[in-house]
N, C-alpha and C positions, 0 to 999 in steps of 0.2 A: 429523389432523395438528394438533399445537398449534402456534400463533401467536409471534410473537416482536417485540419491540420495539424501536425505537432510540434510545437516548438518550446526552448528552451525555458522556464520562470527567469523573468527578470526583473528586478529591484523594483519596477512600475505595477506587477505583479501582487504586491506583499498583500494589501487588502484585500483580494480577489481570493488570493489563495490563504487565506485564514479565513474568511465567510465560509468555502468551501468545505475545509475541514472541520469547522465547530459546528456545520450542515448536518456532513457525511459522519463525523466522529466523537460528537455529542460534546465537544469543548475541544479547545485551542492545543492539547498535548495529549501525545499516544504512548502509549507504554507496551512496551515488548522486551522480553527477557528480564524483567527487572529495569531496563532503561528508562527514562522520563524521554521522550521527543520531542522537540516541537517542530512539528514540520512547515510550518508555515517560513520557517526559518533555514528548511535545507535546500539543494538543490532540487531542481526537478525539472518534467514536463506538463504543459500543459494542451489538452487538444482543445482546439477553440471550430467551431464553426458560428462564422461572422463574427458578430461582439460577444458571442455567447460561448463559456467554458462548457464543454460537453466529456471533461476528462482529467481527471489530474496524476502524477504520483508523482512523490516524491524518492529520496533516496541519500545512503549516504556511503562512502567509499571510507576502506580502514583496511590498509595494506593490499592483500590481493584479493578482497571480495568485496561486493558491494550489495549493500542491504536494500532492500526497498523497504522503506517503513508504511508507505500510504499507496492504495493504486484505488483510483473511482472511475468507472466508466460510468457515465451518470444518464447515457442513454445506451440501452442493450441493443447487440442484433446487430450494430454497426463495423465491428471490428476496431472500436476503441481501445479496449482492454490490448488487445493484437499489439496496435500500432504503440501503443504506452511504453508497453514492453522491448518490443523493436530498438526504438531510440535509447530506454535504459540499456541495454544492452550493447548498441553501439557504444555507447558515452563509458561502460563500465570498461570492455576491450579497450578504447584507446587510454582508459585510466592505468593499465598493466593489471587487470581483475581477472582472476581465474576461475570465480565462482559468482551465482547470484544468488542470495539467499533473501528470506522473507519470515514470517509469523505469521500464523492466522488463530479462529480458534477452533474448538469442535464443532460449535453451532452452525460455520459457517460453509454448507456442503458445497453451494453454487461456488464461491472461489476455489476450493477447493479440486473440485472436477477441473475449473479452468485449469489453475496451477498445474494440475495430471497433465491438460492437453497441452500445456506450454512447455513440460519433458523435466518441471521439478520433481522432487522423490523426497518422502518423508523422510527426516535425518534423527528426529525427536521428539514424542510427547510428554508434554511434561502438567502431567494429571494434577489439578486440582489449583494451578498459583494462581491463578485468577483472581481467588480470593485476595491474595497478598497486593496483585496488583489495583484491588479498587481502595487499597491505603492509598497510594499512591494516585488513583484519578477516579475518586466516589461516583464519578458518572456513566461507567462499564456499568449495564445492565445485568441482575441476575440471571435474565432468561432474551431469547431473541424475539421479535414478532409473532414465531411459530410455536413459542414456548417452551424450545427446548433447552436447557439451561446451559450456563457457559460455564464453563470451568474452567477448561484446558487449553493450553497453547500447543501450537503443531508448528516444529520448525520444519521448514523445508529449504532444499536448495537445488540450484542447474549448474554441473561445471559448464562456462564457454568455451 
């Protein structure tokens, strides 16, 4: 199994990391809490083995907590998601961050479990805005793969 790295997005990045997200996120801007994102635009990591991105998140800092808006491990089993995190983590503590927070939805049980094992704790559901947010990006699916419908946002957080 070869190895893979993490390093910081940098400006040579931009296209890399917008193919990625309109891949992973079915268009170019993510919405969470009512926010518009675009992440291809924020900070972040990316885990690369060779020329090939095997990993992205992005994230954004706003006084003492910092958000992650997008996390892909785009090959499972490896300890991508792990390391993604890892380095946000680092980068959030040296920003003076006390917390790390995130959104997901109902549908989404596999992030979900990870998040549990990464030691975040539900803070919020907030039943049904789903709907409000496909005003905002018509391209949030009804339902997931499995068919289970999305509705709900699930905030969560990790104090560091």
């Amino acid at each position: 199994m070869s190895t893979f790295e993490i390093r910081p997005i940098g400006d040579e990045d931009g296209p890399r990391v917008r193919e990625l997200i309109v891949e992973r996120w079915r268009d170019d801007i993510v919405v969470a809490h009512g926010v518009v994102f675009e992440p291809a635009t924020l900070p972040g990591f990316l885990a690369i083995d060779g020329e090939e991105a095997v990993g992205l998140l992005t994230y954004t800092v706003e006084g003492d907590s910092c958000e992650i808006v997008t996390i892909d491990a785009l090959v499972e089993g490896r300890g991508i998601g792990k390391a993604l995190m890892a380095a946000v983590e680092d980068e959030a503590r040296r920003a003076g961050c006390r917390r790390l927070e995130l959104v997901s939805t109902n549908d989404n049980e596999r992030a979900l479990g990870f998040y549990a094992r990464m030691g975040f704790v539900v803070l919020e559901i907030r039943e049904g805005v789903l709907e409000g947010s496909r005003r905002l990006k018509p391209t949030i699916p009804l339902v997931n793969e499995a068919g289970v419908p999305i509705r709900d946002e699930i905030s969560l957080a990790r104090d560091l």
